[in-house]
C-alpha positions in Angstrom: 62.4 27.8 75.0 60.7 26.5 71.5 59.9 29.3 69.1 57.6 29.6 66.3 60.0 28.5 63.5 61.0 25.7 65.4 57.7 24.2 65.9 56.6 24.7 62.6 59.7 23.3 61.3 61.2 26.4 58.9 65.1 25.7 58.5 68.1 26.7 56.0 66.2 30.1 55.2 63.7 31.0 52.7 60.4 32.9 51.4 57.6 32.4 54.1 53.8 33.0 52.5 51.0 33.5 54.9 47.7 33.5 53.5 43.6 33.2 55.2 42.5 35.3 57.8 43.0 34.8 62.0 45.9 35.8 62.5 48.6 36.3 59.8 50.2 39.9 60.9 50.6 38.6 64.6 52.6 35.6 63.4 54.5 37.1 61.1 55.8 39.4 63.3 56.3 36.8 66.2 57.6 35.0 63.4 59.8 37.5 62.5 61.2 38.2 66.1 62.6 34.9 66.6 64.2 34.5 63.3 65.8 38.0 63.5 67.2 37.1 66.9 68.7 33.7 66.1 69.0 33.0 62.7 68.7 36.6 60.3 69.3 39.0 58.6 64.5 39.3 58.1 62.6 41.1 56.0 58.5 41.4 56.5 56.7 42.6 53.8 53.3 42.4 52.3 51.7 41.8 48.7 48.5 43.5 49.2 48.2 46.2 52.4 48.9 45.8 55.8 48.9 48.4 58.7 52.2 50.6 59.3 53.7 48.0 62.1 54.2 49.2 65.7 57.9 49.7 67.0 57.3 46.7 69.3 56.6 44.6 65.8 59.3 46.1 63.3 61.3 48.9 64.5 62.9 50.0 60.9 60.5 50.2 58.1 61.5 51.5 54.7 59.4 52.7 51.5 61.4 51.4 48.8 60.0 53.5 45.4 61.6 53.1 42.7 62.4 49.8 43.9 65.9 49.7 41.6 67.1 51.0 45.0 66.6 48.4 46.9 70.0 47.2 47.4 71.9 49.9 48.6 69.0 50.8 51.2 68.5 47.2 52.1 72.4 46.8 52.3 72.9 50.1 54.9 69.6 49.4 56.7 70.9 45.9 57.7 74.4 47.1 59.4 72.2 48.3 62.7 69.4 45.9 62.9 68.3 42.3 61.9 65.1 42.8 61.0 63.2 45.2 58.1 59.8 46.1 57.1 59.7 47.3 53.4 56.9 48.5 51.3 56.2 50.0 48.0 54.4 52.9 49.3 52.5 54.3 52.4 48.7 55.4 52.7 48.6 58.0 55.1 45.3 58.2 55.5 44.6 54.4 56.3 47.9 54.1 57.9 48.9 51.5 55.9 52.3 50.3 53.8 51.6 49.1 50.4 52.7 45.6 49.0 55.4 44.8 46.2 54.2 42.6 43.5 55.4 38.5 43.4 58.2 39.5 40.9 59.1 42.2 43.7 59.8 39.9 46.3 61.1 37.4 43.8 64.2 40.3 43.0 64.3 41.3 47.0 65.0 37.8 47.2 67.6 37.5 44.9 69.4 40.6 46.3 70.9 37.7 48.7 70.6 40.3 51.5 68.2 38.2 53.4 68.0 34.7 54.9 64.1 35.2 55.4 61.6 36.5 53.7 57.8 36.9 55.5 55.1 38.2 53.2 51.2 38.8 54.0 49.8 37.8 50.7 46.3 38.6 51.3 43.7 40.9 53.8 40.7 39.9 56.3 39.1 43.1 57.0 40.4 41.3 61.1 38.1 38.4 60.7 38.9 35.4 61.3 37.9 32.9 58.2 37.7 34.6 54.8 37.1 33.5 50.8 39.9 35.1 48.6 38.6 37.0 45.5 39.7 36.5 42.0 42.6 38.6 42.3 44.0 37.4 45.7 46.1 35.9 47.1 49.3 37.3 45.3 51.8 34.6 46.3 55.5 35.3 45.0 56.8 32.3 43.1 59.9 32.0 45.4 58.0 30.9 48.0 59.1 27.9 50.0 56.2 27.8 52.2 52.9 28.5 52.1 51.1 29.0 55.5 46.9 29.1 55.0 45.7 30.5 58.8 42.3 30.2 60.1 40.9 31.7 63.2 39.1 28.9 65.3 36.9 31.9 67.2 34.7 32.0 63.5 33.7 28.2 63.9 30.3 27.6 65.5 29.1 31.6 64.5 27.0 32.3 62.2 28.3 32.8 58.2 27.9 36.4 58.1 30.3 39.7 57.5 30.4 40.0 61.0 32.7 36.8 61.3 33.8 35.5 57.9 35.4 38.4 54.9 33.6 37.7 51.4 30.9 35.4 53.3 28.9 34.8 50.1 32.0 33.8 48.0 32.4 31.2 51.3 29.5 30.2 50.5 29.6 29.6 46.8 33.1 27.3 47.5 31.7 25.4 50.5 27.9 24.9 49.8 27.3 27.0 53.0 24.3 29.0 53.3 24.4 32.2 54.3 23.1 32.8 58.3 24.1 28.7 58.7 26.3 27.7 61.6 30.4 27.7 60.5 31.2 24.3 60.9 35.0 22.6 60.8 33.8 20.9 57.3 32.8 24.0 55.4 36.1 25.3 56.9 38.0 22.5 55.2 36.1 22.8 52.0 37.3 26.2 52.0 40.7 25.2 52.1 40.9 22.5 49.7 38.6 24.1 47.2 40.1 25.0 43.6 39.2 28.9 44.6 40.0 28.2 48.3 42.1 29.9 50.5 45.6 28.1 48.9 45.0 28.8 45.2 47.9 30.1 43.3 50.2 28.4 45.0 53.5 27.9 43.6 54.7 24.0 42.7 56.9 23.3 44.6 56.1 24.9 48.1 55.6 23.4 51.4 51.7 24.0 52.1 51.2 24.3 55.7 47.7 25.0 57.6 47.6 26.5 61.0 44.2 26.5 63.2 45.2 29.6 65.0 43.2 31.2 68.2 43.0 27.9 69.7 43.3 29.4 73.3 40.7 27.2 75.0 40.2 23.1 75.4 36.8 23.8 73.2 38.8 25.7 70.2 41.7 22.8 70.7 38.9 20.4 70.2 37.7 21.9 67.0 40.5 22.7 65.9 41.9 18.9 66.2 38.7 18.0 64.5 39.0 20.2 61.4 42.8 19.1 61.2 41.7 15.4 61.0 38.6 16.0 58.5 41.6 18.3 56.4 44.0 15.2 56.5 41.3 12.9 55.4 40.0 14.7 52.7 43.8 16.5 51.7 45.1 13.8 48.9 48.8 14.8 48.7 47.7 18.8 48.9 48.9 19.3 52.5 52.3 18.8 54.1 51.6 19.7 57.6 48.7 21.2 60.0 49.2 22.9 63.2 46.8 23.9 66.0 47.5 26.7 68.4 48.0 30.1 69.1 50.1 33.0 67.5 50.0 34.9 70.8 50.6 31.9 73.0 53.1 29.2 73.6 54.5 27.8 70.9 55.2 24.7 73.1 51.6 24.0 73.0 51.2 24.1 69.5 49.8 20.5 68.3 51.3 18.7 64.9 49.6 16.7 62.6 51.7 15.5 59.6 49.8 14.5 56.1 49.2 10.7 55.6 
């Protein structure tokens, strides 16, 4: 059977960025599955917040504050399983883990300890396209690819709250206005923008884009659309674009490499 990492070609190891919205947590934890079955020792982590993971996606988390610790923890941790969730802190009241910063992850990365690294760099309030703020996303320097999700289910609705996170900073990067229909352009202007949904990203890095929540023949159709007006219009910023599903078969998930 193909997996995830297959498909989307990661090999030898490495820091794995996801970044956008439609998505990222579900395939960082399938991502995370396969790798820790085949091919560990995996941690998952975050740079910003993400929700305390179910058993089913990461059945040993760890709060690692101080973080001088890490070692030792990480170290014990990995004699019973492959896989590790690790936070800086935990919110009780949103049930959520807090993130490390970039120079975090850089020193959990140079612990040696693990062969993958998977971090959420930025949140979607669950929508499916977003606009990152000034401060976001928080993308660790080690990183060897950068994966920039979008959720095919916002294209076609309106450019509201309801379906895109920071719809008016959306708008200011793609000359959208709000109430306007989403369309594959704005979602590739979005992308490619200086304040898009890659900035910050390390030189260096593979930059990836995956048109995610293509479930149906109409999403596929968009979703090859947007990939070919992205390729067009990428100049050298793209390496690869994928259409499929997270929560699907990764046998169905559709290349398109970067002219």
């Amino acid at each position: 059977m193909t997996t995830f990492y297959e498909k989307l070609g990661f090999h030898d190891g490495g820091v794995i960025t996801l970044v956008g919205a439609g998505g990222k947590t579900t395939l960082m934890f399938r991502l995370a599955h396969e790798l820790s079955q085949t091919d560990g020792p995996v941690l998952t982590t975050t740079t910003t917040k993400i929700y305390l993971p179910k058993p089913e996606e990461s059945e040993t988390v760890i709060i690692l504050d101080p973080l001088q610790d890490m070692a030792p923890r990480c170290r014990d941790v990995l004699k019973h399983t492959h896989h590790v969730t690790a936070a800086a802190g935990y919110q009780k009241s949103q049930n959520k883990l807090t993130g490390f910063s970039s120079e975090d992850v850089q020193n959990l990365w140079e612990t040696g300890l693990f062969k993958w690294i998977l971090v959420e760099a930025d949140g979607a309030a669950h929508r499916s396209l977003k606009a990152p703020a000034s401060y976001e996303p928080v993308i660790p320097a080690c990183t060897r690819w950068l994966v920039t999700l979008v959720g095919m289910d916002a294209i076609g609705k309106p450019l509201d709250e309801q379906w895109v996170f920071r719809s008016q900073l959306y708008s200011r990067i793609t000359g959208l206005l709000p109430g306007d229909t989403v369309t594959e352009d704005s979602v590739v202007k979005a992308i490619l923008h200086d304040q898009g949904l890659m900035k910050g990203c390390p030189a260096g890095a593979n930059r990836y884009v995956f048109f995610n929540k293509a479930d149906d023949d109409l999403s596929r159709h968009s979703g090859r659309r947007a990939a070919a007006l992205l390729c067009s219009a990428a100049e050298k910023k793209l390496d690869a674009v994928f259409i499929g599903s997270a929560q699907g078969d990764a046998q169905q998930t559709e290349y398109m490499g970067i002219q």
